[in-house]
N, C-alpha and C positions, 0 to 999 in steps of 0.2 A: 641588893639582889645577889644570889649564891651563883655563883661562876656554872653552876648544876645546872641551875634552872635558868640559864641566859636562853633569849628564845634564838629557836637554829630556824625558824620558818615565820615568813610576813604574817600570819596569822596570830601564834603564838606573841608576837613583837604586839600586836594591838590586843590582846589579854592582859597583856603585863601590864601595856601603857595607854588605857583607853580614852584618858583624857590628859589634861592640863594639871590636874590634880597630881594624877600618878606619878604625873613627871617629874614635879616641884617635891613631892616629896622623896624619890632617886636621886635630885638635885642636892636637896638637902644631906640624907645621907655619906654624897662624896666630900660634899666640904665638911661637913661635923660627924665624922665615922662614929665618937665618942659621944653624944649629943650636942645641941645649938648649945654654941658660947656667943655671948654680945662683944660684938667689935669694938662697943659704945663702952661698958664697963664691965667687961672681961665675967660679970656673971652667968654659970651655967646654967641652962635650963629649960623644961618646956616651954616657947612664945607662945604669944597669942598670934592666933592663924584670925585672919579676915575671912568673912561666907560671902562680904558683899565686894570686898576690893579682889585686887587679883592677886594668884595665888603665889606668888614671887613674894609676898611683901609681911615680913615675919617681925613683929614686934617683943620687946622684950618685958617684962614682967616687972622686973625691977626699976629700972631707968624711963621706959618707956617709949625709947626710942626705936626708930624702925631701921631694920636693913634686909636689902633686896639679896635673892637668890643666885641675881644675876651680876651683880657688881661686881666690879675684875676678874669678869668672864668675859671671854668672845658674845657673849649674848647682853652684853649690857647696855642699857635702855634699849633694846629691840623692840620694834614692835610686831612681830611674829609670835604667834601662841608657842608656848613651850613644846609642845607635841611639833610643834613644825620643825623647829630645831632636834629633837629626837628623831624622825625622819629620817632627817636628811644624815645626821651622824650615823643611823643603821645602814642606809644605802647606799651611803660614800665609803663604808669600813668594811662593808660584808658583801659585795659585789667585787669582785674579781679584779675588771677591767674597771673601776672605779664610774661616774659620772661626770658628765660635761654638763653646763648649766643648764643648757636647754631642753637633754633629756629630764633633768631634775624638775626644772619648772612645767614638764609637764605630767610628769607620776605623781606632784603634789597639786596641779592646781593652779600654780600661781599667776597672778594675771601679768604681772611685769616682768622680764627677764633680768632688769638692772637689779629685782630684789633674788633672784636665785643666785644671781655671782658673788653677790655681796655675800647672802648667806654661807657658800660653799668657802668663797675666799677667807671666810670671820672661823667658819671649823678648821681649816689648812692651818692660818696660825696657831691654831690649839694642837696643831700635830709634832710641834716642834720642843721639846723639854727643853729650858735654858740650861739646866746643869747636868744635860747628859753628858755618860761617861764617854773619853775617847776610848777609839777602838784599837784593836791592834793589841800588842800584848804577848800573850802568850802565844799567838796566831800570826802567821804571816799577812801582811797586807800588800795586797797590789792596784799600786797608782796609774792612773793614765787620765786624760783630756781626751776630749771630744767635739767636735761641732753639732749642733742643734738651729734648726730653720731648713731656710730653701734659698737657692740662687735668685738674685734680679735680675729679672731683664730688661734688655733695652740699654745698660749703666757700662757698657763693658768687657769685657773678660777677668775673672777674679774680682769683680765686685760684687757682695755679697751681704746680705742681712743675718747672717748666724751669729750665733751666742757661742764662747765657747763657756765648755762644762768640766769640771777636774771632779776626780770621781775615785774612791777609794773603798776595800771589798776585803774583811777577813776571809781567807783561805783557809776551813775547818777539816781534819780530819776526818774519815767518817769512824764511827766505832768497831764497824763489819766491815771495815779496810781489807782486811785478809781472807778472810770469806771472798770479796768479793775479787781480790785478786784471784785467788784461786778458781774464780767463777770465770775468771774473763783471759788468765794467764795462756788456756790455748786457743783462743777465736782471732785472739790479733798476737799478727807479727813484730817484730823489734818493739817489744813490750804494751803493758799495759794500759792505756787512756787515763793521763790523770784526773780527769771528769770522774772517774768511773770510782777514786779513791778519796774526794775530797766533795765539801760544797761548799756551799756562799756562805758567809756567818754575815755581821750587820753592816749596812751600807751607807757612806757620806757623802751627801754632791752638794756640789757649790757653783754658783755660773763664777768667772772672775772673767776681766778685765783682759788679760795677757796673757800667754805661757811662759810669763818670766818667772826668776826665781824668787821674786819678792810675793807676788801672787800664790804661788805654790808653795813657798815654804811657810806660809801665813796659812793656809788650809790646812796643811801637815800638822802643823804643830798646836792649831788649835782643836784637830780630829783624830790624830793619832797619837798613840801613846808614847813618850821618852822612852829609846828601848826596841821598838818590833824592829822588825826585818819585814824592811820595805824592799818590794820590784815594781821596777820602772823601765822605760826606754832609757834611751843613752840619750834623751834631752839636757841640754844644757842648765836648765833651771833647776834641777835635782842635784846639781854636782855639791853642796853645803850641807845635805842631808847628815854625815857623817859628823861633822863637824859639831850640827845640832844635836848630836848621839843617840841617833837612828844608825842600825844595821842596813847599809844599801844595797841592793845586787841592781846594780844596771848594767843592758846588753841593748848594745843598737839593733834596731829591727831591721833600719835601712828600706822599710817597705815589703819584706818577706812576710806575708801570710802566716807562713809556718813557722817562721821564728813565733810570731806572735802569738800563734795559739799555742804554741809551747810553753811562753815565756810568764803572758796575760792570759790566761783563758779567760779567767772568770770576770775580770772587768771590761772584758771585750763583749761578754754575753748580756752581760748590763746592761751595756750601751745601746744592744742592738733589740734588746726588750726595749726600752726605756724608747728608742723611738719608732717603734713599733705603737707602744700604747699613745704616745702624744697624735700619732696620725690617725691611728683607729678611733679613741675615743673623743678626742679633741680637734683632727683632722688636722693637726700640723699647723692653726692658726691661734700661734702666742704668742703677742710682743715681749720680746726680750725682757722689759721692766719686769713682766708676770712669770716669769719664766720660773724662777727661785719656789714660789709658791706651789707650783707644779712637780717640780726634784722634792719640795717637802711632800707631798703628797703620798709619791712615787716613793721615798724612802719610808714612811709612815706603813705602807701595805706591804714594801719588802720585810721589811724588821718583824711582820706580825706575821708574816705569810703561813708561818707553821701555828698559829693561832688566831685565824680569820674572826671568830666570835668575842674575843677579850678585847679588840681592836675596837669596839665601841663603846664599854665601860674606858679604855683607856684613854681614847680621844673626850671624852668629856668630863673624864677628871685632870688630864691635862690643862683643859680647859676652862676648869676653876683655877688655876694659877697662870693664865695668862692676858694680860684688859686686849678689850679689841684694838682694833686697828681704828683711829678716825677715818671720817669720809676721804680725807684729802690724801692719807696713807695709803688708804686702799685704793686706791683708783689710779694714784701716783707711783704705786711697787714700792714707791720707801719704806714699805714698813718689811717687805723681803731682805730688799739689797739697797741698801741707801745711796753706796756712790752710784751705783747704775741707776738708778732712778733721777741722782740728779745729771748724769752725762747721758739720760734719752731726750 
């Protein structure tokens, strides 16, 4: 399908894709852009397509062996029509505030709600590329953690069920930087708003364990590039940054406000989208184990945001290269975050 002709409205979305058929053959398309190659004996070429079996199930010419559309994809051995899995990938990629299972399960239909989470949680892993590039680079990057939940009560004072989150954000230029200085040089006093001269570029979050430096500099290094110019607080766990050969700037906030939005703007504005939409669309109930799955989500529609409509060709070619999760993954969070799955 030509990136022109992606449908921008629910209507247009059921012209493209009106059935099952439609879909297997778009399916088809992302794994063999060039034509069907057999997995079986590496010959290319048109299979034979089934009228009576379903339409996942592509045989080869040669050999005669069969392979599924769905095999080491999130959708393998599913038993959901193909169209249902298209769906749900338009509605979770092309909606703003994204879906909670339960509004899903019922824009589709579904009778059980354990098969909407499942569904949603099986596209989440397809939103994650194992060999994405780190960020950072030629762009400054700014670090910080967060907590995620709500207090308990009844347990205490400082007893608490939150997660924390470490969360890191290129800081881009804009192009009309000077324009827009000029735009804004006389309405504020002792200078210009750096909002006003820079934006987000791509974003990492990770739940860890600790704010120690073994947890942090474990997410640095495998998210950010050898090289950027990282800011931070003046936390202790950043102090090796240098060392690893990252450029550091850290400045104690000490609790200042204004240090902070000086220092962090932009990963301060993350955080406070980020749980904004967990309460809005999700209402703020996610165990920790699930948590992981949710920052993929939430980085998945940030990194696209300036291209809401690619966001679901690219969620489901992702998802040709990635198998699902088993039952016991999925329900466990191990297949998010393993050690937290096995320390809930």
């Amino acid at each position: 399908m030509d990136e022109k002709r992606f449908p921008t409205s629910l209507p247009e979305f059921q012209r493209l894709f009106p059935d099952d058929a439609a879909c297997a053959a778009y399916l088809e398309s992302l794994r063999w852009p060039d034509g069907f190659v057999c997995e079986h004996c590496g010959v290319k070429g048109d299979p034979y397509r089934f009228d009576t079996r379903s339409s996942v199930v592509l045989r080869c010419r040669a050999c005669g062996k069969n392979t599924s559309l769905t095999a080491g994809t999130v959708m393998e051995k599913t038993h959901q029509p193909l169209s249902t899995w298209f769906w749900a990938a338009y509605l979770l990629t092309t909606q703003t505030p994204g879906m909670s299972a339960l509004q899903f399960q019922r824009q589709l239909g579904m009778v059980r709600y354990a098969t909407a989470h499942g569904v949603l949680h099986k596209l989440r892993a397809g939103m994650v590329r194992p060999e994405r590039d780190p960020i950072g680079g030629e762009y400054p990057v700014e670090i910080d953690e967060c907590l995620i939940g709500g207090a308990t009560r009844g347990k205490g004072r400082g007893v608490h069920h939150m997660t924390r989150v470490v969360g890191a954000i290129e800081v881009r230029a804009r192009k009309d930087g000077e324009e827009r200085a000029a735009k804004w040089k006389d309405s504020h006093e002792g200078g210009i708003p750096v909002k006003k001269l820079v934006y987000a570029g791509r974003l990492r979050l990770r739940v860890i364990p600790a704010k120690d430096a073994k947890s942090l500099t474990a997410f640095i290094k495998d998210d950010v590039a050898t090289g950027s110019l990282i800011r931070t607080d003046g936390l202790p766990g950043y102090k090796d940054l240098k060392a690893l050969g990252y450029r550091h700037h850290a400045l104690a906030l000490n609790g200042d406000p204004d240090k902070a939005e000086a220092h962090l703007p932009m990963i301060h504005l993350v955080f406070s989208n980020l749980k904004t939409w967990l309460l809005g669309t999700h209402h703020g109930r996610i165990e920790p184990k699930h948590l992981q799955a949710y920052l993929n989500e939430y980085m998945f529609r940030f990194n696209r945001r300036f291209y809401p409509m690619t966001a679901f060709h690219s969620i489901l070619g992702v998802a040709c290269r990635v198998p699902a999760p088993t039952y016991a993954q999925l329900y466990s969070g191990e297949w998010t975050h393993p050690g937290l799955a096995k320390a809930a």
